[in-house]
N, C-alpha and C positions, 0 to 999 in steps of 0.2 A: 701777233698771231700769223703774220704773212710769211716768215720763217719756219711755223711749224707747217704752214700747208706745202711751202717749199719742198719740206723736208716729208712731208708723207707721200708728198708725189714723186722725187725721188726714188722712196721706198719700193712704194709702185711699180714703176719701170723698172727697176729689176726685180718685182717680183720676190721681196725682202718685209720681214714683218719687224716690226718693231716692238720690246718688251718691256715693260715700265717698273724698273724693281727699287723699292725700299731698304735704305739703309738707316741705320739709328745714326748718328752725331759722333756715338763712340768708337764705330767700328772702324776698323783698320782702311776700308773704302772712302769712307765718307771725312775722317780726318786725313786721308792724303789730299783727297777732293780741295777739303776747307783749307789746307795750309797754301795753296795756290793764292787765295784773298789775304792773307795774314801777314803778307809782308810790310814792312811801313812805308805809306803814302810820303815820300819824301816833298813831292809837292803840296802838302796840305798845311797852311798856316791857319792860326785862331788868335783873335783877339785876347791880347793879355789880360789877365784876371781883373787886376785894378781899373781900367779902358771897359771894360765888359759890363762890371758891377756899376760904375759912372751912368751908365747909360740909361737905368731902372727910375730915377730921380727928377728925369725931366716931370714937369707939371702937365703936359696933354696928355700923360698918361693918368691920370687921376688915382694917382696909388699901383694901380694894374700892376702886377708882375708878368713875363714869361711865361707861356705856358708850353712851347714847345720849338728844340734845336733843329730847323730845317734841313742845316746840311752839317753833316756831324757822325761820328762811328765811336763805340766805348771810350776810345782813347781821346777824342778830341769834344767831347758833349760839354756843355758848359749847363745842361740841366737834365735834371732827371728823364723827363720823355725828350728823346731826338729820333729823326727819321736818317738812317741809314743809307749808302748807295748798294752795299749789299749787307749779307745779313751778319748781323752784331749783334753780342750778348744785350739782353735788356731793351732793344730799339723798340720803340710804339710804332715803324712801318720801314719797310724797304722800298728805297726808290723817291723821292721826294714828290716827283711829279705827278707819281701816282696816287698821291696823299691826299686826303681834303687840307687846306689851308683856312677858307672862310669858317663865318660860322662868330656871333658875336662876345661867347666865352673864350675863343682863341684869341693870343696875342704872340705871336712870331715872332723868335730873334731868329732873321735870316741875313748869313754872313757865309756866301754861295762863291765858289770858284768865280771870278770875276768874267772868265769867258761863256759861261751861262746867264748870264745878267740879261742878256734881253729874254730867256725863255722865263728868268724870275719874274721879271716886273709883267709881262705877260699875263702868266698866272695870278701873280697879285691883282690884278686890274680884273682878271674874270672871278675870281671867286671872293672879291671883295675882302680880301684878308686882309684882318689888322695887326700890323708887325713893325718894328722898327728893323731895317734894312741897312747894311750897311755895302755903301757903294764908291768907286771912284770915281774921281772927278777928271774925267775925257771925252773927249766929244767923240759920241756917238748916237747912233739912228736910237737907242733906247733911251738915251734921257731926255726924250720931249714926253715920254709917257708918265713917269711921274708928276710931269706938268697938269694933268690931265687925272689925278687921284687927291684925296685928301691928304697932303704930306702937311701937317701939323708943326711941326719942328723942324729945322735942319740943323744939323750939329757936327761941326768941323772936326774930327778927332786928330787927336797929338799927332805928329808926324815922326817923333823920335821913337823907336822899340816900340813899334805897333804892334806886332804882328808877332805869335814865339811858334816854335813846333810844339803840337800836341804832346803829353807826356808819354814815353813808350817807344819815341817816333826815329830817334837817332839821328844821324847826320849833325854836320853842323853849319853854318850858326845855329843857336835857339831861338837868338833874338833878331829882328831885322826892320829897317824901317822900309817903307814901298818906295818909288821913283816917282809916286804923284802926291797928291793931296785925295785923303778918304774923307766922307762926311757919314753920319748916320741918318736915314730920314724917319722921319716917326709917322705912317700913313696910318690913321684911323677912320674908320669909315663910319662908324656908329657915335 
């Protein structure tokens, strides 16, 4: 909100109004608009399908499935409802952060760009959300805070073709393995 007041008062000083117009999704505006977001995130990996599915099996989950893709876009969801960074066909919310996570019917597969990791577990920790999380293993100031939550399981994932490019995504490789060791944590709170 501190950018729109920026920007009204701006406005202001030179005595400039500003006009708020609607376009449909189809129109000539709004699809130049949207193809700006529609390039492929060449940085964005996902856990391989097989690696992914493994993970539903552990026993602290008592049966539990997934109920929503924290960080994810049409092309890289690994389930029906995922939240978005902007907006994609089908997404249940844009913006991750601004999302509820808690709540004791939710269960999170959160598998988040590695350099928001401390704003994930953060968020995990305030809204008590139950997710298995998948993290690397290096030292930093965010992994004393899992310490500090119900992580249930830890589970070491493969190290070889961890990781593919979303479908859609181009580039190559598809497949890649990381330069550390990944584990999954299974935090349940309830």
């Amino acid at each position: 909100m501190m950018a729109v007041d920026e920007l009204l008062c701006w406005c202001a000083e030179r005595d400039l109004e500003l006009e708020v117009v609607w376009y449909p999704r189809e129109s000539d505006f709004q699809e130049a608009a949207d193809a700006l977001s529609k390039h492929p995130d060449l940085t964005q990996w996902q856990l391989r399908a097989e690696v992914f599915n493994s993970l539903w099996i552990e026993q602290c989950l008592g049966g539990r499935q997934p109920t929503v893709d924290a960080f994810a876009d049409e092309r890289s969801t690994k389930l029906p409802n995922f939240y978005s960074p902007t907006w994609s066909p089908n997404s249940a919310g844009i913006g991750t952060f601004a999302q509820p996570w808690g709540g004791p019917e939710q269960l999170l597969y959160i598998n988040p760009p590695f350099q928001l990791m401390g704003r994930v577990v953060q968020k995990i920790r305030e809204e008590r959300a139950n997710c298995v999380l998948v993290v690397p293993i290096w030292p930093r100031w965010w992994m004393v805070t899992p310490n500090r939550m119900p992580v249930r399981t830890r589970r070491c994932l493969p190290h070889s073709g961890l990781f593919e490019r979303p479908r859609g995504a181009g580039g190559t490789p598809m497949v890649k393995s990381p330069r550390y060791a990944v584990e999954a944590l299974y935090i349940i709170w309830d």
